[in-house]
TIRO-2110 file (N, C-alpha, C; in Angstrom, 1 decimal):
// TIRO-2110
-32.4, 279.0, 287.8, N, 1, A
-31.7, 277.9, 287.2, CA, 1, A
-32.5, 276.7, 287.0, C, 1, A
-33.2, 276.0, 287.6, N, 2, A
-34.1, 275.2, 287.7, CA, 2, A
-34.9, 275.3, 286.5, C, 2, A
-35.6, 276.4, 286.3, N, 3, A
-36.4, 276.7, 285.4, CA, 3, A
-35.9, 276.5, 284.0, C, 3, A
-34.7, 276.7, 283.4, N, 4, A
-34.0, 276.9, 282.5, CA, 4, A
-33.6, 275.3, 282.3, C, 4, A
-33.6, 274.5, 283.0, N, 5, A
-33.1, 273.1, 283.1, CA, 5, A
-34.0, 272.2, 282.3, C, 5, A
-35.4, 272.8, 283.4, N, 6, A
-36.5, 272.2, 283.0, CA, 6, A
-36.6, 272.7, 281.1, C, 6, A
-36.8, 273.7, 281.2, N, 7, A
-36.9, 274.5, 279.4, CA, 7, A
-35.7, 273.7, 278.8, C, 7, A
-34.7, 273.4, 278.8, N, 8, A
-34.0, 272.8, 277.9, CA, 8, A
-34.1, 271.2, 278.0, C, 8, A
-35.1, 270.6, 279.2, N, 9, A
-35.4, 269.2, 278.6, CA, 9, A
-36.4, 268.9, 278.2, C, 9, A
-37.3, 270.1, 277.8, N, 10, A
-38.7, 269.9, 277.4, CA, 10, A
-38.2, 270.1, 275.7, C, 10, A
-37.9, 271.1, 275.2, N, 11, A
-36.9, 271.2, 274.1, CA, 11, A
-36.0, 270.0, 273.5, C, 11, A
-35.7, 269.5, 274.6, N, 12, A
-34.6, 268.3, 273.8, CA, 12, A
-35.5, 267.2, 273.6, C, 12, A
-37.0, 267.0, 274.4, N, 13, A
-37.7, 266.2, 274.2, CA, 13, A
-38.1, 266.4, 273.0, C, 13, A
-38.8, 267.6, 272.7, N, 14, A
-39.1, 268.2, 271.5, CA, 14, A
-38.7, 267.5, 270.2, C, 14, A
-37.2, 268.1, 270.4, N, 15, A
-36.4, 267.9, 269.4, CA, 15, A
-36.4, 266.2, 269.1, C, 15, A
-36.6, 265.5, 269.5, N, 16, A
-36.5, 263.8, 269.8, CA, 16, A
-38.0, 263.7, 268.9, C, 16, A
-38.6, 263.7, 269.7, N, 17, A
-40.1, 263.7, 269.2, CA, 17, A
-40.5, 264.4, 267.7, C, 17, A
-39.7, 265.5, 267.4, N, 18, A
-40.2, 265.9, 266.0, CA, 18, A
-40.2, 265.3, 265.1, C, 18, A
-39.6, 264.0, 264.8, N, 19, A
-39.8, 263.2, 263.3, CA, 19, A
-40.8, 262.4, 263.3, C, 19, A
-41.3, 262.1, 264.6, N, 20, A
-42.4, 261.0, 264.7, CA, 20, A
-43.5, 262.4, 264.7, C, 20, A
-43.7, 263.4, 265.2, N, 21, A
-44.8, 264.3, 265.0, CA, 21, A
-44.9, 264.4, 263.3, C, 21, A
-43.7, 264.5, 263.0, N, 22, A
-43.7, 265.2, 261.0, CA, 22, A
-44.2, 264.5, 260.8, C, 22, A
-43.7, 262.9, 260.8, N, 23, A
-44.3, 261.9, 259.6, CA, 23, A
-45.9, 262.2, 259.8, C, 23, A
-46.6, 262.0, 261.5, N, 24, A
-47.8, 262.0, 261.3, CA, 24, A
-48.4, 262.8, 260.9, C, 24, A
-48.0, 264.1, 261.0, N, 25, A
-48.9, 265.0, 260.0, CA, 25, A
-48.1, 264.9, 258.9, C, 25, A
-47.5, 264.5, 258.2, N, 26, A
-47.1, 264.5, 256.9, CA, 26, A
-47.9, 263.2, 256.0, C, 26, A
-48.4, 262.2, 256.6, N, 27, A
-48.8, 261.0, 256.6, CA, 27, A
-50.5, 261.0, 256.0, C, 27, A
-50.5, 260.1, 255.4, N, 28, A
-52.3, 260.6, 255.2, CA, 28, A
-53.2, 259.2, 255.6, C, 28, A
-54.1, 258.7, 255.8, N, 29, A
-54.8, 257.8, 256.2, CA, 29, A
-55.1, 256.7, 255.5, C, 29, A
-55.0, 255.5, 255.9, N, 30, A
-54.8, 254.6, 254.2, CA, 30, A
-56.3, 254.2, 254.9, C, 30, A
-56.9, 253.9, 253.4, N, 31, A
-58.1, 253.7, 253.1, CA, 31, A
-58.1, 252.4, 252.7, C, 31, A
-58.7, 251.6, 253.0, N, 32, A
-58.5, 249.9, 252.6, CA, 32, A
-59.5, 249.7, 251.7, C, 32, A
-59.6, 249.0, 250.4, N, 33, A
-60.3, 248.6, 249.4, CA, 33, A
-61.0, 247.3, 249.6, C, 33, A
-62.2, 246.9, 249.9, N, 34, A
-62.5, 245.3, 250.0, CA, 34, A
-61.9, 244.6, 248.7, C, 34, A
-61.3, 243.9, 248.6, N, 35, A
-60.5, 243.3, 247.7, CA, 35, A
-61.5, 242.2, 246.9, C, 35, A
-61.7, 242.3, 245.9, N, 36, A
-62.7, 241.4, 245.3, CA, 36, A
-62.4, 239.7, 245.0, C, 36, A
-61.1, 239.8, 244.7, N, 37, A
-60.8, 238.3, 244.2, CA, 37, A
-59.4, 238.0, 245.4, C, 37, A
-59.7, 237.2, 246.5, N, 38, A
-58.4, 237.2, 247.4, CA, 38, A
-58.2, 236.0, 246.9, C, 38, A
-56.6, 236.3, 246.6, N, 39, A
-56.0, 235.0, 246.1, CA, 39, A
-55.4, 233.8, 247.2, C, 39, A
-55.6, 234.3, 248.5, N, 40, A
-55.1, 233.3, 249.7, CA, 40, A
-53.5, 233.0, 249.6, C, 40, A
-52.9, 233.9, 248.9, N, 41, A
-51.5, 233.5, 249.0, CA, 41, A
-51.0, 234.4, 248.0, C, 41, A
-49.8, 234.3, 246.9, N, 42, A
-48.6, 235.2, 246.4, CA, 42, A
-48.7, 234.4, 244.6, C, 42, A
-49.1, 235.1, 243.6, N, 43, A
-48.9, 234.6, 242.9, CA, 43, A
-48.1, 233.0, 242.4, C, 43, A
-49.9, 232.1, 242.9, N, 44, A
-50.0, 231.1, 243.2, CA, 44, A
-49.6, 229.9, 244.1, C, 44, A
-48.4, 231.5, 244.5, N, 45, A
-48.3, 230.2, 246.4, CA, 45, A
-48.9, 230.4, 247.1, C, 45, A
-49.7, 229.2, 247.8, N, 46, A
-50.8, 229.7, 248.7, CA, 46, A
-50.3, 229.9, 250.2, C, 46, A
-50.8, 230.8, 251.1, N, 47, A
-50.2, 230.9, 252.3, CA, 47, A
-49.9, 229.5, 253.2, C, 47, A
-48.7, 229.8, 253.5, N, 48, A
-48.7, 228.4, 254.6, CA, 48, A
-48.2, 227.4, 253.9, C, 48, A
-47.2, 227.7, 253.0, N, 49, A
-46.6, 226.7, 251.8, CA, 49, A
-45.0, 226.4, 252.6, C, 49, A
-44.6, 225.5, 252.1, N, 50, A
-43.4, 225.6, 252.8, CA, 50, A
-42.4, 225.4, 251.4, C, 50, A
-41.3, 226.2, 251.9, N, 51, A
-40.3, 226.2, 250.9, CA, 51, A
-38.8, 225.2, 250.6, C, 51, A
-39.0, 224.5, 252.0, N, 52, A
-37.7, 223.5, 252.1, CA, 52, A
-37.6, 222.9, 250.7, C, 52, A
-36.6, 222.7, 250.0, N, 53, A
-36.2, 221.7, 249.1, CA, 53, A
-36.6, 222.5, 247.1, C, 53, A
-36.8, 223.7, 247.5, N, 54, A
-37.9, 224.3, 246.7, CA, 54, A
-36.3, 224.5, 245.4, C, 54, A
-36.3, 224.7, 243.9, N, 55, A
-35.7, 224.6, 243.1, CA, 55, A
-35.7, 226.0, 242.6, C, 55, A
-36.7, 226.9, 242.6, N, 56, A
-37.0, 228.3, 242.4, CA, 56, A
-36.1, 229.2, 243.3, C, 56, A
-36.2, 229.2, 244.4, N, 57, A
-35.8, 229.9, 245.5, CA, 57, A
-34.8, 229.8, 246.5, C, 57, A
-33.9, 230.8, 246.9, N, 58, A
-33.0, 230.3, 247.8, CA, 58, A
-32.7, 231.3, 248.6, C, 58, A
-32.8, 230.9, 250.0, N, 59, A
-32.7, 231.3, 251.1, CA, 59, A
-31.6, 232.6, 251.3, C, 59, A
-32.1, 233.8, 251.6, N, 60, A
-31.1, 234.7, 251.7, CA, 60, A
-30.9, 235.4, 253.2, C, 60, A
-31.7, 235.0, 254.0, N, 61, A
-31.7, 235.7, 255.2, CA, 61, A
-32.5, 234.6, 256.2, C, 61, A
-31.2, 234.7, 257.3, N, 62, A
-32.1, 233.3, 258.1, CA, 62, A
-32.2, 234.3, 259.7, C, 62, A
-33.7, 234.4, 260.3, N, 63, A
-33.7, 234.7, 261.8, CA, 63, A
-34.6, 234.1, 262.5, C, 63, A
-34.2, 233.0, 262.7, N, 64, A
-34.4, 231.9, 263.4, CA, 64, A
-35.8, 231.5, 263.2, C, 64, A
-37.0, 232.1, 263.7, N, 65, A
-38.6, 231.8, 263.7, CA, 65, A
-39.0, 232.1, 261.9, C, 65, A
-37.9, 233.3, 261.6, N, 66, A
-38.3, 233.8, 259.9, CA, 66, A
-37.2, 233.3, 259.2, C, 66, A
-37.6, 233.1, 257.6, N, 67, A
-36.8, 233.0, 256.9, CA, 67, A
-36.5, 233.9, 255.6, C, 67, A
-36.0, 233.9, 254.9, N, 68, A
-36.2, 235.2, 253.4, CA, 68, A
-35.8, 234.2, 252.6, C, 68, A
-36.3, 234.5, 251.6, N, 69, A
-35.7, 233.6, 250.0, CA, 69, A
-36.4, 234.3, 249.1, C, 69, A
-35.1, 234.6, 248.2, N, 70, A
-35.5, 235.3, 246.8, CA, 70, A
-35.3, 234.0, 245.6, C, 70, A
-35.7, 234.9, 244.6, N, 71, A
-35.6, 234.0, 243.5, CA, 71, A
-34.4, 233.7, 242.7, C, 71, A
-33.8, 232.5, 242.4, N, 72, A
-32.3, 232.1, 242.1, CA, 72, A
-32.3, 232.7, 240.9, C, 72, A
-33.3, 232.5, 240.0, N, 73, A
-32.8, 233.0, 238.6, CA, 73, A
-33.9, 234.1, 238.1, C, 73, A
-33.4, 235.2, 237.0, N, 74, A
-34.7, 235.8, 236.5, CA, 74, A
-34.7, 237.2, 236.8, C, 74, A
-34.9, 237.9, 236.3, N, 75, A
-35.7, 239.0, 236.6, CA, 75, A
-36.7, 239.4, 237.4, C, 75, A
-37.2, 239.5, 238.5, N, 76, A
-37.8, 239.6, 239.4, CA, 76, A
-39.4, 240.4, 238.4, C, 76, A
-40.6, 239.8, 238.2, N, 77, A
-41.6, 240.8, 238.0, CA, 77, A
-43.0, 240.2, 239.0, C, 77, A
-44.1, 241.1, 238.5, N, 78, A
-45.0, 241.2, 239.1, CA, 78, A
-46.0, 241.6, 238.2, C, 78, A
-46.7, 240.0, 237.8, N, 79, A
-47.5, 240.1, 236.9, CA, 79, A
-46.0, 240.7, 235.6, C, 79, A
-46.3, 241.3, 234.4, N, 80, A
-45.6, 241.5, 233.2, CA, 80, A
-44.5, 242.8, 233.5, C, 80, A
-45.0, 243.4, 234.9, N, 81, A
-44.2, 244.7, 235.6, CA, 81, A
-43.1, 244.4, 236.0, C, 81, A
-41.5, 244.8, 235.6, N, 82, A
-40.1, 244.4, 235.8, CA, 82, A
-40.0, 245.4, 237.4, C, 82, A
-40.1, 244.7, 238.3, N, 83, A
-39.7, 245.0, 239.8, CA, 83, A
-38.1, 244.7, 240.4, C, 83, A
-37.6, 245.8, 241.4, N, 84, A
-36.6, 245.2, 241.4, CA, 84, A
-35.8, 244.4, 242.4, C, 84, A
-37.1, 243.8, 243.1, N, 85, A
-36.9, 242.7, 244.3, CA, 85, A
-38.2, 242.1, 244.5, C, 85, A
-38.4, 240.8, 244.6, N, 86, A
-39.6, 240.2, 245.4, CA, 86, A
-38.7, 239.6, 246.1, C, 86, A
-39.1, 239.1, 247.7, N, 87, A
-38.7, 238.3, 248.6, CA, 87, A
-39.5, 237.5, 249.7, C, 87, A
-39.4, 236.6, 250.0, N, 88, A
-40.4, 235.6, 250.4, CA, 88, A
-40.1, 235.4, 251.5, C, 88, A
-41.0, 235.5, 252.8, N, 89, A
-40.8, 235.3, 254.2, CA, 89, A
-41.8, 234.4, 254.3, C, 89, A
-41.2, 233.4, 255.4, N, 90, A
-41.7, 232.0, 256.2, CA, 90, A
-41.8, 232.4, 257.8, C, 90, A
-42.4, 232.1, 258.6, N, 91, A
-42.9, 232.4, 260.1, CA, 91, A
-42.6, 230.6, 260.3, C, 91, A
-42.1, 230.3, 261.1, N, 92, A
-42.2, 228.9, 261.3, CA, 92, A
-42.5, 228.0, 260.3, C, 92, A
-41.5, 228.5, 259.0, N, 93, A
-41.6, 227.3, 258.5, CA, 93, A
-43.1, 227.7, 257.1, C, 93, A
-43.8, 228.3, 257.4, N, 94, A
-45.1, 228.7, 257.0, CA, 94, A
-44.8, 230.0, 255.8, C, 94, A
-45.2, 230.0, 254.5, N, 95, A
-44.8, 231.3, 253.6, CA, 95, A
-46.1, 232.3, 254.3, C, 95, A
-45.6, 233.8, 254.7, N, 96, A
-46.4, 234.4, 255.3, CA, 96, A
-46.5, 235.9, 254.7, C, 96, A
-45.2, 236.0, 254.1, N, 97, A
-45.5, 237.3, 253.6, CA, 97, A
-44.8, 237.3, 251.8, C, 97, A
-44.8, 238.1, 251.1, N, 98, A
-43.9, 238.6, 250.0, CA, 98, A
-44.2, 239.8, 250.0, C, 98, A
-42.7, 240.3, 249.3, N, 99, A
-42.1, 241.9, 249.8, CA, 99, A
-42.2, 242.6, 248.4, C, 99, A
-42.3, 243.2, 248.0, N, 100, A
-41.9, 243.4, 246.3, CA, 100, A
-41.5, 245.1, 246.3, C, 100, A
-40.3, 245.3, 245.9, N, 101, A
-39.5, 246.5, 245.4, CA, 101, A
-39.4, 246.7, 244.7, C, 101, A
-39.5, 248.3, 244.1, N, 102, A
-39.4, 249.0, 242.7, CA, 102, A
-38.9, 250.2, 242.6, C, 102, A
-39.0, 250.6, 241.2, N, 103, A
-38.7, 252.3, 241.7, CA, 103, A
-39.1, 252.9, 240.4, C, 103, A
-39.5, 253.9, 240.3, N, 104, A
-40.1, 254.7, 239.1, CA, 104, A
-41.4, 255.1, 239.0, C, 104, A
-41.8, 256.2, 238.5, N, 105, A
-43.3, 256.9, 238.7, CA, 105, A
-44.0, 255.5, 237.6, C, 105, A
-43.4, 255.5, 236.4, N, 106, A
-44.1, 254.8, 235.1, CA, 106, A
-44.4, 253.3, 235.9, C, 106, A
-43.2, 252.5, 236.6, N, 107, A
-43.5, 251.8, 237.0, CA, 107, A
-44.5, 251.2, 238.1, C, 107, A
-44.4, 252.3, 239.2, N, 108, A
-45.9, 252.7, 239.7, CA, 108, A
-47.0, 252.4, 239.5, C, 108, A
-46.9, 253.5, 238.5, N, 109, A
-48.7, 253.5, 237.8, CA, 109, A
-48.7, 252.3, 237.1, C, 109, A
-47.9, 251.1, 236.3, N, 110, A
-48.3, 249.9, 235.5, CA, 110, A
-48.5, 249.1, 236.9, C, 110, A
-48.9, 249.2, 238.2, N, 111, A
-48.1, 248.4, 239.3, CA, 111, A
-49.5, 248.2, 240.0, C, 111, A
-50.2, 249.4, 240.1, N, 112, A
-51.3, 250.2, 240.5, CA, 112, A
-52.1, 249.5, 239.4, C, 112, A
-51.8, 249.8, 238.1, N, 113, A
-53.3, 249.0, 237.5, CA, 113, A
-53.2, 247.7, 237.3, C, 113, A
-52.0, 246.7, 237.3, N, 114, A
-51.8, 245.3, 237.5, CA, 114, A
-52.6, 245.0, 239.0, C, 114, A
-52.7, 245.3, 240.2, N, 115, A
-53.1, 245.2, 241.6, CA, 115, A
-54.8, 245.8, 241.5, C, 115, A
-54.9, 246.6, 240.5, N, 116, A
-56.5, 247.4, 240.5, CA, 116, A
-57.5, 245.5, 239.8, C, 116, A
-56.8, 245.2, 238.7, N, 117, A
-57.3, 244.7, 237.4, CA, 117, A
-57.1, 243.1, 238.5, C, 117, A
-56.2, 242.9, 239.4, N, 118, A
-56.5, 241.6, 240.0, CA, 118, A
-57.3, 241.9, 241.4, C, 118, A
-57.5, 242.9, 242.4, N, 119, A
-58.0, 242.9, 243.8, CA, 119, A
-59.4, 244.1, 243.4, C, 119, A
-59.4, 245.1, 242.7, N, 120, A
-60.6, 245.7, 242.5, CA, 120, A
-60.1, 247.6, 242.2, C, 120, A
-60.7, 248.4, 242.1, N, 121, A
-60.3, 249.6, 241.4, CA, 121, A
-60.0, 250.4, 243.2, C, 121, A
-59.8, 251.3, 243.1, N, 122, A
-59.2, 252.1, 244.1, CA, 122, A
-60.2, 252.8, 244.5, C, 122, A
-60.8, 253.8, 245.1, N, 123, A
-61.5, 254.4, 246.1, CA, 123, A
-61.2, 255.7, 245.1, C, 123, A
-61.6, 256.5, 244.5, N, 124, A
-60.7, 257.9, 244.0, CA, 124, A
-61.6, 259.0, 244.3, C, 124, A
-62.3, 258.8, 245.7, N, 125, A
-63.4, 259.9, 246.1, CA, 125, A
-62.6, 260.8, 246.7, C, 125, A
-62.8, 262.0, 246.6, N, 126, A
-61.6, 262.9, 247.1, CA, 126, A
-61.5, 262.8, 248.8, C, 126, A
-60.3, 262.7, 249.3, N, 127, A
-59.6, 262.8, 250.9, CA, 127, A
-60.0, 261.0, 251.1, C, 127, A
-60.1, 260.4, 249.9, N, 128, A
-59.8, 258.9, 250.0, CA, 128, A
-59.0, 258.2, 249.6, C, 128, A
-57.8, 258.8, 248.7, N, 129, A
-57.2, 258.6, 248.5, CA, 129, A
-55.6, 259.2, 248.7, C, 129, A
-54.4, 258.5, 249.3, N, 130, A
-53.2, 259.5, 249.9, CA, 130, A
-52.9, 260.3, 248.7, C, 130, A
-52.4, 261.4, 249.0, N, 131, A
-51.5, 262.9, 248.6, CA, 131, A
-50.4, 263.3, 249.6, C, 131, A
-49.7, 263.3, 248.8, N, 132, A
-48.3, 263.8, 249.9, CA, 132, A
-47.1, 263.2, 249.2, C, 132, A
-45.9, 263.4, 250.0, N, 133, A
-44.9, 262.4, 249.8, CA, 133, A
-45.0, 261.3, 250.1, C, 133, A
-45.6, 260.4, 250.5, N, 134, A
-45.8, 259.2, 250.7, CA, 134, A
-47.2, 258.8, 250.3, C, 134, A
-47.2, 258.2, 249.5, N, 135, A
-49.4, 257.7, 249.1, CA, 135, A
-49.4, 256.2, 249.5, C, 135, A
-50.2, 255.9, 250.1, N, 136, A
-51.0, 254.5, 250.7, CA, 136, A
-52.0, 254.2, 249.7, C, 136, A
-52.0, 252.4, 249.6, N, 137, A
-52.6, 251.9, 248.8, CA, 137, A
-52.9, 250.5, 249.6, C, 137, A
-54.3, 250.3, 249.6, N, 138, A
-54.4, 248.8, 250.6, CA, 138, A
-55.8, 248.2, 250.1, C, 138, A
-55.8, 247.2, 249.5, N, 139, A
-56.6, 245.8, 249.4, CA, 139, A
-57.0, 245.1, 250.3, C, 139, A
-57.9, 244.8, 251.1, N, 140, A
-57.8, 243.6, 252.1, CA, 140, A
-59.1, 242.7, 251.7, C, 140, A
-58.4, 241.6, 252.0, N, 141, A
-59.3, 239.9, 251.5, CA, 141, A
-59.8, 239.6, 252.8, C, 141, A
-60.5, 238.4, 253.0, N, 142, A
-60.3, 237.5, 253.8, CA, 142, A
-59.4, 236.7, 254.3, C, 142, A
-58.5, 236.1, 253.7, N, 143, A
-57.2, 235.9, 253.8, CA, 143, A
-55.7, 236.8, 253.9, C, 143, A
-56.1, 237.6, 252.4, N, 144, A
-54.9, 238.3, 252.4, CA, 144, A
-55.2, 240.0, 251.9, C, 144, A
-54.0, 240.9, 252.9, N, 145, A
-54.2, 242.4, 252.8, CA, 145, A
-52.5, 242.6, 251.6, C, 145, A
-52.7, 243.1, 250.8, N, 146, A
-52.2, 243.9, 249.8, CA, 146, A
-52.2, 245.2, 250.4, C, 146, A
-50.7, 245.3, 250.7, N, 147, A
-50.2, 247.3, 251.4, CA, 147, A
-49.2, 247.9, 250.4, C, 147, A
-49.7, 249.0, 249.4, N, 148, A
-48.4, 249.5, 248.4, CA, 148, A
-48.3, 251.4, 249.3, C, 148, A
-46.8, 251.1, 249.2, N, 149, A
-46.4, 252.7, 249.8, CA, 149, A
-45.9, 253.1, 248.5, C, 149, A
-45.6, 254.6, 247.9, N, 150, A
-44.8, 254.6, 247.2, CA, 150, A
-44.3, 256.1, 247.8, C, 150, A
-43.2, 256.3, 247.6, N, 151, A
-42.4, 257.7, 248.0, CA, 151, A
-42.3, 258.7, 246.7, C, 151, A
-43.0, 259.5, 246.7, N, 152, A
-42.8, 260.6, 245.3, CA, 152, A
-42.0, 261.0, 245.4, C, 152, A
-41.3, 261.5, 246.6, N, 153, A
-39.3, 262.3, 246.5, CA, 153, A
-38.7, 261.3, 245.4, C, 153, A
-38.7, 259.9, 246.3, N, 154, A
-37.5, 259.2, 245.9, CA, 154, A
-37.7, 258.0, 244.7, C, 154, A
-39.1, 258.2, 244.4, N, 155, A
-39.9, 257.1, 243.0, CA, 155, A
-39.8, 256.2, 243.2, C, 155, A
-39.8, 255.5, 244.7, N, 156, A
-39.8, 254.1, 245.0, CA, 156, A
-40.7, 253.4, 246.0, C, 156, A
-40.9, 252.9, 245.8, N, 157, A
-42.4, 251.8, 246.0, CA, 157, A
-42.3, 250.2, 246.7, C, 157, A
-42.9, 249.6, 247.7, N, 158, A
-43.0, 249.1, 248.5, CA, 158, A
-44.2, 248.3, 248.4, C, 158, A
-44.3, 247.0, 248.2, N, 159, A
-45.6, 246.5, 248.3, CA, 159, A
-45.1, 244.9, 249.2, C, 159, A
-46.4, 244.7, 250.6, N, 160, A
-46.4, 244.0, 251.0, CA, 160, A
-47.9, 242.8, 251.0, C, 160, A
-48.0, 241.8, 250.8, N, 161, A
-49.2, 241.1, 250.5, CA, 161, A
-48.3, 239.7, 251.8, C, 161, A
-49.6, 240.0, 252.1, N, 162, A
-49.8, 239.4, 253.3, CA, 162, A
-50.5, 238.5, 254.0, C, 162, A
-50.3, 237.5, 254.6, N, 163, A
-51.2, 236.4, 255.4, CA, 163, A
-51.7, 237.3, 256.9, C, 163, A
-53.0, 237.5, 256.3, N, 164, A
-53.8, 238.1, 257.5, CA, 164, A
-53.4, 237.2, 258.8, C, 164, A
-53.5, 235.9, 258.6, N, 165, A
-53.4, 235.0, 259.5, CA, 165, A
-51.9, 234.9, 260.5, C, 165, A
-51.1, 234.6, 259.5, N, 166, A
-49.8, 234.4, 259.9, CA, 166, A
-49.1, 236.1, 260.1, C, 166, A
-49.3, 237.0, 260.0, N, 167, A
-48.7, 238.5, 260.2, CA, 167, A
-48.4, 238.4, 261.4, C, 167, A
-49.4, 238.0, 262.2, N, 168, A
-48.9, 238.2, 263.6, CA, 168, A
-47.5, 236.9, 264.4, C, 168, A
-47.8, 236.5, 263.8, N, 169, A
-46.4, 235.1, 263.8, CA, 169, A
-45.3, 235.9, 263.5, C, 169, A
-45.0, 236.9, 261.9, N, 170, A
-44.0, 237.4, 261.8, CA, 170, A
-43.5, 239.0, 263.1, C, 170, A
-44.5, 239.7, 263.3, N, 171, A
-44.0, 240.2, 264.1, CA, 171, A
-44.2, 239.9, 265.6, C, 171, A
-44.0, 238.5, 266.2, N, 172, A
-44.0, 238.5, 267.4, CA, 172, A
-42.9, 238.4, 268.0, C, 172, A
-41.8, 237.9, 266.8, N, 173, A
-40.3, 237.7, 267.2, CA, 173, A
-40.0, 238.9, 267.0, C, 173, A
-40.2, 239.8, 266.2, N, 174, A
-39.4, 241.2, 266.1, CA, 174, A
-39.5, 242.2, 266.9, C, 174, A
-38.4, 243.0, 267.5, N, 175, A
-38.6, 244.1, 268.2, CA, 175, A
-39.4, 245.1, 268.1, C, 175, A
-39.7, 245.7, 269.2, N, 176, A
-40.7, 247.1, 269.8, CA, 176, A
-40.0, 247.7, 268.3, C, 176, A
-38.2, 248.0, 267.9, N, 177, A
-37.8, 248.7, 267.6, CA, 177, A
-37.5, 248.8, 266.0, C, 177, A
-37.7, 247.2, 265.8, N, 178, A
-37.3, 246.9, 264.3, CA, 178, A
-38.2, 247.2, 263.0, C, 178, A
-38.0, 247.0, 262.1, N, 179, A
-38.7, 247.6, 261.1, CA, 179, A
-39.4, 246.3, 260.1, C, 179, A
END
């Protein structure tokens, strides 16, 4: 009996553990591009801007050390590419990240060469670049790292551009657990 105890918590461990095993082997290694022209900030805000009083933007998410603000009016794009969220996080007060949402293969690929044509062309040596359901795409500056995920199941895409500096500000409030 003991034995059988033991076998069904190694198994239930198992079972716990297999989504984090999948993703990793499902996952492929993102390759970082030296970024040629770092802009030090978000289509022309520079990091570490502050947004109090701002006429563009209004606050949509408040957690205490962070803040979120999207844009009050407009169609959300990136560069001439119709996206269908940018959102703007503050770390103390400090702009430290923008988020940008999308969805669509077409939109992708015009997304990919808007980010190639401003940070630098992509790596396309074979096993350097992601394949799979999930493909990585990453820029890094001196100041700022450019991270695009996109999901080929679900045609949706994820780009974060980032204050090298201040990153670690936004995840020091956030949990082991949060995303």
């Amino acid at each position: 009996m003991p034995r059988r105890l033991h076998a069904d918590h190694c198994i239930c461990r198992l079972f716990f553990l297999y989504p984090f095993f999948s993703f990793i082997l499902q996952g492929a290694p993102v390759f970082a591009v030296p970024m040629q022209n770092d802009p030090n900030g978000f289509e022309g805000i520079p990091w570490g801007a502050t947004f109090s009083g701002t006429s563009t933007l209004t606050k949509v998410e408040d957690a205490g050390r962070s803040q979120t603000y999207e844009l009050k009016t407009g169609a959300p794009s990136l560069g001439s590419v119709k996206v269908d969220a940018i959102r703007f996080v503050t770390s103390d007060g400090q702009f430290a990240r923008a988020t940008v949402r999308y969805q669509g293969k077409a939109t992708h690929d015009q997304i990919v060469a808007y980010l190639q044509s401003l940070y630098g062309s992509l790596d396309r040596t074979p096993g350097q670049i992601a394949a799979g359901p999930v493909k990585f795409h990453k820029w890094t500056g001196f100041e700022t790292d450019v991270t695009l995920q996109y999901e080929t199941e679900t045609d949706r895409g994820i780009i974060f551009f980032e204050s090298q500096e201040l990153r670690r500000k936004i995840t020091e409030g956030n949990s082991a657990t949060g995303f």
